[in-house]
N, C-alpha and C positions, 0 to 999 in steps of 0.2 A: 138114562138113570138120573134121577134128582137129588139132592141132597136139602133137608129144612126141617122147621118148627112145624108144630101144629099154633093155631092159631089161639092166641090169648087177648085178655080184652085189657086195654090202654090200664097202664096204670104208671102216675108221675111218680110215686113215692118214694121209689129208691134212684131219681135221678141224681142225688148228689153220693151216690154207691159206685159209681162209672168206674171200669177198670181205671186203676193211673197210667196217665200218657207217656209215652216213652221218651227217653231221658233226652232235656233240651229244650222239650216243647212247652212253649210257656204263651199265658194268653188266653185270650177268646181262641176256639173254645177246648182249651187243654187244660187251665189252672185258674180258671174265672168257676165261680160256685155257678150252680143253678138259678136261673131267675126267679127273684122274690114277688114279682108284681101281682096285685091280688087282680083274682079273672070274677066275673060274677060269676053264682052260683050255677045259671041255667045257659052258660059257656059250650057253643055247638061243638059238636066233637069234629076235630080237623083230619083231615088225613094224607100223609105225606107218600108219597110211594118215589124207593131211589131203584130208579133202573144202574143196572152196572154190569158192566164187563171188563175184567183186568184192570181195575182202577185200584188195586189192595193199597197202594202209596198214598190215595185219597180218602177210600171211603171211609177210613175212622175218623176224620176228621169231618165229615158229612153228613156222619151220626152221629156225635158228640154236638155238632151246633143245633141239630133238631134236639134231642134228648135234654139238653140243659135249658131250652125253653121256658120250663117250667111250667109246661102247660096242663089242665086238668083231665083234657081228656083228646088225647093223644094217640095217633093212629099212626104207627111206623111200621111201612112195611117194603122190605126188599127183594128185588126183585133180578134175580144177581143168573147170566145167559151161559153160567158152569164156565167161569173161568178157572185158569189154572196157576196164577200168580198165588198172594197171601191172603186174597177177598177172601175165600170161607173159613180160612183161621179167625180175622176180625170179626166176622159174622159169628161165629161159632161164640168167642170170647163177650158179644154183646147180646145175647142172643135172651136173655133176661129181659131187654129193656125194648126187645124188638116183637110189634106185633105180629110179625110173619115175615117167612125168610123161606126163600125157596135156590136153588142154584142148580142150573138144570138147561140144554140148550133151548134157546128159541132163536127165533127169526126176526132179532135186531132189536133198536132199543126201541122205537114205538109197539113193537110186541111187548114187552115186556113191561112199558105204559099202560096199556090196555088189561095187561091180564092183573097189575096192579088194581087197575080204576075198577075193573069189576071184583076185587075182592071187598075195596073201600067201604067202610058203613058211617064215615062222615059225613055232618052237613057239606064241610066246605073242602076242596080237592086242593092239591096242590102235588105237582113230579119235582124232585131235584134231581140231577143228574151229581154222579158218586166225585165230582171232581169240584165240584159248587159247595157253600154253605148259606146257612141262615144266617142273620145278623142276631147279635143279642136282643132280647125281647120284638122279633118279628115279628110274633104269633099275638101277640098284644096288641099290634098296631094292625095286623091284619083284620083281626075278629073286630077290634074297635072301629077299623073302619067300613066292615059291614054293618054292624049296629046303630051306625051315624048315618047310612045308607043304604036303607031295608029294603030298596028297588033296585039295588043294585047285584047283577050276576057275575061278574067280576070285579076282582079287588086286587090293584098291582102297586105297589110303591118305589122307590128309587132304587137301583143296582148298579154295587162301585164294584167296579174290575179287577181284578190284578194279576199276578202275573204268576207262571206257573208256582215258583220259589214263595207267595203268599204278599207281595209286597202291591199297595192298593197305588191303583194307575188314574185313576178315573171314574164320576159316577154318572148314570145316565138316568135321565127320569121320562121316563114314557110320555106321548101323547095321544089323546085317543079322542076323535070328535066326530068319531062316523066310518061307516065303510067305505064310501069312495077317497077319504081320507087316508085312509091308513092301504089301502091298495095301493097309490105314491107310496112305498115301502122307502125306493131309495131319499124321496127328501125326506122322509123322518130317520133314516140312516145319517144321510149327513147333516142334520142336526140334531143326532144322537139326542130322537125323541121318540126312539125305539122299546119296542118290549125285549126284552132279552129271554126271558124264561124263567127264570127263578125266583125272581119280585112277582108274577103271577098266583092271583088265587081264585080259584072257580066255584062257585055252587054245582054241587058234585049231579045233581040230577039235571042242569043243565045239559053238562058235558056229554050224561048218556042221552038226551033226548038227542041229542047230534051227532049221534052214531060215534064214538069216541075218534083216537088218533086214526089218521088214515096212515096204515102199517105201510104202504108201498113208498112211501115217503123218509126218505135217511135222514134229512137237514133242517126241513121245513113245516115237520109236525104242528110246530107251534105257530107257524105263522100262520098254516091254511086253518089250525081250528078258531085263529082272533076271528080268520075272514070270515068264517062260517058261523059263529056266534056272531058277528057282525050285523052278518047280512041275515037271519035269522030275528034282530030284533033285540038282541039280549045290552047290556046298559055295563060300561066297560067305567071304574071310579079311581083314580089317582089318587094316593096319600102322600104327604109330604117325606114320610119317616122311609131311613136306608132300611132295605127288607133283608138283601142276597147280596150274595158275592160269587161273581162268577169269573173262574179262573182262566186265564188267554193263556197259548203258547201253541207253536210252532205246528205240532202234529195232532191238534186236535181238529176235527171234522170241517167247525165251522171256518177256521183259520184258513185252509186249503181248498173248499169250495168255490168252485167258479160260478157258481149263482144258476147254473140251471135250473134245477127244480125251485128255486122262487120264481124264475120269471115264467117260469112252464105255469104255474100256478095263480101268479097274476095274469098270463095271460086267457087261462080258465076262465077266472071268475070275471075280466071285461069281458068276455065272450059271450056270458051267462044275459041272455036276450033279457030276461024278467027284472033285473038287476041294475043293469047299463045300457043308457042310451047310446044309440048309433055313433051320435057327435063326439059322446065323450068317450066310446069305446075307441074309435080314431085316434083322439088327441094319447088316450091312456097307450097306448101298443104303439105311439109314434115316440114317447116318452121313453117308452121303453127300452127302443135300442140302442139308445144313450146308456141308460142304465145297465144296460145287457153288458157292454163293454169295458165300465169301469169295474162292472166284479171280475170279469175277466181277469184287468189289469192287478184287480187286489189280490187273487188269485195266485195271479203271474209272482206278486211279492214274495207273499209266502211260500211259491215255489222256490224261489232265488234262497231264501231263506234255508230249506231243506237241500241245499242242493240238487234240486231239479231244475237243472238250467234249461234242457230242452224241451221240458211244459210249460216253462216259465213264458221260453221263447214262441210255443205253439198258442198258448193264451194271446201272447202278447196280437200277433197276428190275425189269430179271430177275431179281437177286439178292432182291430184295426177295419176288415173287412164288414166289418156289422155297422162301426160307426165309423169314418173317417177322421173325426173333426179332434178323435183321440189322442191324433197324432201332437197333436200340437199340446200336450202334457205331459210334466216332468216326470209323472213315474212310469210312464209309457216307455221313454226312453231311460230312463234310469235300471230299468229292470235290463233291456237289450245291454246297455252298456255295462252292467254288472261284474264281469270277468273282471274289466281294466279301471273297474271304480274305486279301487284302492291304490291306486297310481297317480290319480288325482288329488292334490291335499284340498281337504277340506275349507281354507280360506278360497280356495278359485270356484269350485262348487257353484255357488250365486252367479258371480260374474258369468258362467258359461250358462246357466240356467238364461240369464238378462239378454246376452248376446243371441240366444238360440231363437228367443222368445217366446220360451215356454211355458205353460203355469199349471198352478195345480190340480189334481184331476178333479 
């Protein structure tokens, strides 16, 4: 059984009508007006789709940053897998400003991706997940930077982080200079010159020529559809302006991932004979179980983190067996010695790192 709207066609007009935010919430975007910025007249109609499940703590705050946009022709539509938190009350309460709203099981969030992207009748796509926001006037820097770049099938700009509580940690701004580029996933990881998801904006008939998300996928939607636009041909554009904000903490998906399904992925597409040469499919897959090891280990973190000491500990160990050379990094054994790391005061810390000789992963 389903629960939703019928479908209605975009209209900004009553964005500054949004219910009032509940008592406290002050700011972008609770207590900040509607964006004033004027769009040109013939402004491609965008289309946002929020997948969600049990996010009710988030997702009002995930429709008020798209809806105050201020934009002219605005497609919001959610796509919510019948939870049973307070998400269909917020839904229900905004349901004015929303172009479609359905709540209803499905089979994960790239399901729910998909049946968004085929409802979409925007030029240009865009998914937020119900726990992410836009930044104030996004939607301005996104369209403007497809319009400064009319060869261009996607369009991604900066995404600052922050932390579950809303407090911003850090901003990351993509790099993108080709496929065999961006398949090195982990050095654009750690020089956080990664796409995160949410600063992403696609030409929506792109996206179906490419067969949309691949559903069997929990983590890595996004990264196999960069590759396959990619490698495909399509022309990836960087703006300078913050787009998203996407929120970190403990028990979300990406946090507790052990990088499986990315390396299963990358290891796909070096495989892909038409794509990758011999030499460098070698070099890519020898690369990689280096790589293979330190998500392990980040893994391992965020295990320690949840108190999962014995996944933490079971991570730690594959990483070990896959790569060796693990060994000799501090959060390798920082995670094992976890129990009795509060026994150690923090001024000796270094000194045992220095004496051990171990360094960062």
């Amino acid at each position: 059984m389903s629960i939703g709207s019928i479908h209605r066609e975009p209209d900004d007009s009553r964005a500054g009508d949004l219910p009032l935010p509940p008592s406290g919430r002050t700011g972008w975007p609770w207590t900040e007006p509607a964006s004033l910025l004027r769009y040109a007249d013939d402004a491609p109609r965008v289309s946002i789709v929020v997948p969600s499940y049990n996010q009710g703590r988030f997702i009002e705050e995930t429709i008020r940053s798209v809806l105050l946009q201020g934009y002219p022709d605005l497609e919001l539509i959610v796509i919510d897998g019948g939870s049973t938190d307070e998400t269909v009350e917020v839904l229900r309460r905004y349901e004015p400003w929303l172009t479609y709203w359905v709540s209803e099981p499905d089979r994960g969030q790239t399901h729910a991706i998909n049946k968004g992207l085929e409802r979409a009748t925007g030029e240009i796509f865009a998914y937020l997940n119900s726990d992410d926001l836009l930044m104030p006037g996004a939607l301005f820097h996104v369209v403007k930077g497809f319009a400064a770049h009319p060869e261009a099938d996607v369009v991604y700009g900066k995404c600052v982080y922050m932390s579950e509580t809303g407090e911003d940690l850090f901003t990351i701004q993509g790099k993108i200079t080709g496929f065999v580029d961006y398949l090195r996933i982990w050095e654009r990881l750690a020089r956080r010159e990664f796409l995160t998801q949410p600063e992403v904006f696609c030409r929506t008939q792109r996206l179906r020529e490419a067969g949309g998300f691949r559903e069997e996928l929990r983590s890595v939607m996004d990264f196999e559809m960069w590759l396959r636009l990619l490698a495909r041909g399509c022309r990836f554009q960087s703006i300078a302006a913050p787009v998203a904000k996407f929120r970190v903490y403990a028990t979300q998906k990406s946090s507790v991932d052990p990088g499986h399904e990315l390396c299963r992925i990358v290891e796909e597409y070096a495989s892909a004979r038409e794509i990758v040469t011999p030499s460098l499919r070698r070099a890519l897959l020898e690369e990689l179980g280096g790589a293979r090891a330190h998500f392990l280990v980040r893994a391992a973190i965020a295990a320690t983190m949840l108190d999962r000491y014995g996944d933490a500990v079971r991570y730690c160990l594959r990483a070990a067996t896959i790569h060796p050379a693990i060994l000799g990094t501090y959060p390798f054994w920082a995670v094992l010695a976890h129990p009795v790391k509060h026994l150690v005061p923090p001024s000796y810390r270094g000194a045992i790192q220095r004496f051990l000789g171990v360094r960062a992963a």
